[in-house]
N, C-alpha and C positions, 0 to 999 in steps of 0.2 A: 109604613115607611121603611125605608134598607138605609143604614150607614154604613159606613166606614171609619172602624176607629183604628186610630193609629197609637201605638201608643212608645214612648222613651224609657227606657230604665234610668232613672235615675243612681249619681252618685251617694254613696257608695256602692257599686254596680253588686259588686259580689253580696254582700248584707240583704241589699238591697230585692235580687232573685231568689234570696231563702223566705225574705219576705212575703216575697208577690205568689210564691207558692205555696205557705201559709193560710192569706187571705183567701186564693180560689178554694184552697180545702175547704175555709167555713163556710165561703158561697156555699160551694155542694149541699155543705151538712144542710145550711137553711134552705135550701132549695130554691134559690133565688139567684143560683147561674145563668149563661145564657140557653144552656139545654136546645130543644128544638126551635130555641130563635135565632141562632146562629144557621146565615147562609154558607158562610168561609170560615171554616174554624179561623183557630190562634195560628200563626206563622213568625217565628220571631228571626231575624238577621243577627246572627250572633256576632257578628263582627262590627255590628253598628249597637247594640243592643237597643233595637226596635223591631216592631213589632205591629203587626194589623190581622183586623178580623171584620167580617163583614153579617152584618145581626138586622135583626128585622122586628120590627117593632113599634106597635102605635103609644105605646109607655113612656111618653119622655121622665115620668120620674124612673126607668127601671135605668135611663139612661145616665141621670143623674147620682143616680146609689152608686153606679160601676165606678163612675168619674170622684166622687167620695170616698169611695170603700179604700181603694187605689193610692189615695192622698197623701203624697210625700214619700213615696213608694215609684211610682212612675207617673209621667205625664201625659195625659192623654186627651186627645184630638178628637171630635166628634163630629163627622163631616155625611150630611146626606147625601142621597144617591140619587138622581132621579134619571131614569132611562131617556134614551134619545125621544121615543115616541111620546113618553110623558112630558118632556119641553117642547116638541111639536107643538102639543093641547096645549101647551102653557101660554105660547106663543101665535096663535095661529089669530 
C-alpha cells in the first residue's frame, strides 16, 4: 500500500526542528527509517512548517512507530493512496 503522510511541526517550531532531527538521526542508527520505502522523499513548506512524503508499505506497525517516535514533536497525518485503476476494481 503507498501513503501519504503529511506532517505539522509543531509549537515550539524552532525546539521543535532540532528535535525532529534528532529523532530521524536514531531512526538511521536503528535502521528503521523509511530507506527504500519511500516513493517521495521528505519536502517540507518552510513557511507553513509542513511537510509530506509518500512511503510504501504493507507494515502498518512501521506506520505506527513513525507516528510514535514523532510524538509531540510534530503531527502527523496518514492518508492512503490508491490509484484511479485501483478504485475502478474497487468499484466496478
Amino acid at each position: 500500500m503507498k501513503y501519504l503522510i503529511y506532517t505539522t511541526l509543531l509549537e515550539p517550531q524552532d525546539e521543535n526542528q532540532k528535535k525532529m532531527f534528532q529523532i530521524e538521526k536514531k531512526r538511521v542508527e536503528k535502521g528503521v527509517n523509511w530507506g527504500k520505502d519511500m516513493l517521495f522523499p521528505i519536502h517540507n513548506i518552510m513557511t507553513t512548517g509542513t511537510g509530506f512524503m509518500v512511503v510504501e508499505t504493507d507494515d502498518i506497525m512501521k506506520l505506527a512507530k513513525y507516528r510514535k517516535d514523532y510524538a509531540g514533536v510534530i503531527d502527523v497525518e496518514i492518508h492512503m493512496i490508491k490509484s484511479f485503476d485501483e478504485l475502478r476494481e474497487i468499484y466496478k
